[in-house]
RODO-2510 file (C-alpha; in nm, 4 decimals, decimal comma):
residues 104
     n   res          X          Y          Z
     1     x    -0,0484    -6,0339    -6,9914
     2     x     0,1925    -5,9488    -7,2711
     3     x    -0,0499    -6,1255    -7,5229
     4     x    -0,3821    -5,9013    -7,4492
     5     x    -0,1218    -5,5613    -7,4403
     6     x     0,0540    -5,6541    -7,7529
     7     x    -0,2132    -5,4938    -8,0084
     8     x    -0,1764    -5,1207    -7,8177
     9     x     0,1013    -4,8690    -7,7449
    10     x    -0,0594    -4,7468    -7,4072
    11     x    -0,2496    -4,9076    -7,1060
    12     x    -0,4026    -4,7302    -6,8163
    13     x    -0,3573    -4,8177    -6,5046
    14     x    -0,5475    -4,6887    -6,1670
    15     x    -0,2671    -4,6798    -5,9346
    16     x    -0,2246    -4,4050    -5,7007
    17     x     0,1255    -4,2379    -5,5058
    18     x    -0,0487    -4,2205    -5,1565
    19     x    -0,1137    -4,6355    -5,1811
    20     x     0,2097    -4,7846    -5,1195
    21     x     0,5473    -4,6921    -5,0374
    22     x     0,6132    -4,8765    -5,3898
    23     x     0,3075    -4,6836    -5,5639
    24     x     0,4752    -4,3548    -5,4047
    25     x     0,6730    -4,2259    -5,7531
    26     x     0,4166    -4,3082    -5,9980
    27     x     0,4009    -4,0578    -6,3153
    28     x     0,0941    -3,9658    -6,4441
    29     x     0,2999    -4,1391    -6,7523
    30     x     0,5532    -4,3783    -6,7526
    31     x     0,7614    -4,6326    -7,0044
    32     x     0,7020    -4,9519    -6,8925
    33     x     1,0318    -5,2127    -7,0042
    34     x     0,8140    -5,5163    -6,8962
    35     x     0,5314    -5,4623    -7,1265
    36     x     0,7444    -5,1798    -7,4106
    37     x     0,4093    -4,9745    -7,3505
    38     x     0,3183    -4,6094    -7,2296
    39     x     0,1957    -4,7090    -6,8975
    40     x    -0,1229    -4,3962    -6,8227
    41     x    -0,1557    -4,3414    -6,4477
    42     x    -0,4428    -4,0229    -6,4173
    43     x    -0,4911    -4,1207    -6,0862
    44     x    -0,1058    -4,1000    -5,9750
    45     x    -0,1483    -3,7684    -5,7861
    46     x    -0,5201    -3,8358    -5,6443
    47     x    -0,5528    -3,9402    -5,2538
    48     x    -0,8192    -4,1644    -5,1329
    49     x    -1,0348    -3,8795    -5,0430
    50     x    -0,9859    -3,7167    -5,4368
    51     x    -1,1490    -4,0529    -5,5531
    52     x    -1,4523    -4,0814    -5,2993
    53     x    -1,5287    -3,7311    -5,3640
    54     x    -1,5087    -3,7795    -5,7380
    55     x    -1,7416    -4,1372    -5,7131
    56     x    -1,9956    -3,8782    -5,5085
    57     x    -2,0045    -3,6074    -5,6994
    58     x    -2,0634    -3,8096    -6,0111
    59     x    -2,2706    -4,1144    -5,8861
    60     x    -1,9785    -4,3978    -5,9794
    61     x    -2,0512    -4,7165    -5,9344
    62     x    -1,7882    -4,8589    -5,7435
    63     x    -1,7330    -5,2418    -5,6170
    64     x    -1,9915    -5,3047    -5,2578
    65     x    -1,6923    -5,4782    -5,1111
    66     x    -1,5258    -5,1658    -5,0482
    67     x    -1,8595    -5,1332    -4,7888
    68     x    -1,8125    -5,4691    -4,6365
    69     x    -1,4341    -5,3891    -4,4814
    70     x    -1,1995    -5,4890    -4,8084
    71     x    -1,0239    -5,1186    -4,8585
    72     x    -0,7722    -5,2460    -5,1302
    73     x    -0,9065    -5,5076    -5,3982
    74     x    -0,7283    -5,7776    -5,6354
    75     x    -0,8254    -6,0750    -5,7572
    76     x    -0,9975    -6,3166    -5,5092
    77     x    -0,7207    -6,5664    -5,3643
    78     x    -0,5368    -6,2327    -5,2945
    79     x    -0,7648    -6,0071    -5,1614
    80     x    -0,9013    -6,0533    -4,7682
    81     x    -1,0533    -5,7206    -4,5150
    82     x    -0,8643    -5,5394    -4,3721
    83     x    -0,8484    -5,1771    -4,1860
    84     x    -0,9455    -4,8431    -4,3090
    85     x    -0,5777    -4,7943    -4,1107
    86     x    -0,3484    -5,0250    -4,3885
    87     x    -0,5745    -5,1026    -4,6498
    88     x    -0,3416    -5,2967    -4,8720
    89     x    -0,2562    -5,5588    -4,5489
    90     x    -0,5534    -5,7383    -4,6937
    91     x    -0,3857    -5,8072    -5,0464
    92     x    -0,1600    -6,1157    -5,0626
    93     x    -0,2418    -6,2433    -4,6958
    94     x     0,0329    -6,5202    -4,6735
    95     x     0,2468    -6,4632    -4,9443
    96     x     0,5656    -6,1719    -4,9553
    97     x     0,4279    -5,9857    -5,2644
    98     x     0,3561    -5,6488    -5,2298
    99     x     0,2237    -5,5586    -5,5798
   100     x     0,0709    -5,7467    -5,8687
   101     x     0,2467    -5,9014    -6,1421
   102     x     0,1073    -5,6524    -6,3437
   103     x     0,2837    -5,3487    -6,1747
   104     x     0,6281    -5,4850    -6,1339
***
């Protein structure tokens, strides 16, 4: 990941507060020491509803699996249905992760 980030000063990232207790601090901009980038974070004080009303209003295309019962979405080994009730208890089924590598 390093590699790919190494040509810019900034990335942006989608992450929102109301996701996890972990997510819950996020700055709309941040340093990150892993990566010695300006880590972006526009969506850091959106909720859930902010972002469905914002994909309606403006016609987003968004991923079909959030239809099909997979609220929170990763790559594939890590990313299973769950409930609208804890969406992320369908990311890293098996494993004691609760965030990506990228967002430690």
């Amino acid at each position: 990941m390093v590699d790919v980030l190494q040509p810019y000063s900034a990335w942006i990232s989608g992450i929102r507060r109301d996701q996890s207790s972990q997510r819950a601090t996020a700055e709309l901009l941040q340093w990150s020491e892993r990566y010695q980038l300006v880590k972006i974070c526009p969506l850091a004080f959106w909720s859930e509803r902010d972002v469905w009303r914002y994909i309606n209003k403006y016609d987003v295309p968004y991923n079909p699996l959030l239809d099909q019962g997979y609220p929170s979405l990763g790559c594939t080994p890590c990313t299973h249905p769950a409930s609208q009730d804890t969406p992320r208890a369908g990311r890293w089924v098996g494993f004691t992760k609760t965030e990506c590598g990228i967002h430690l």
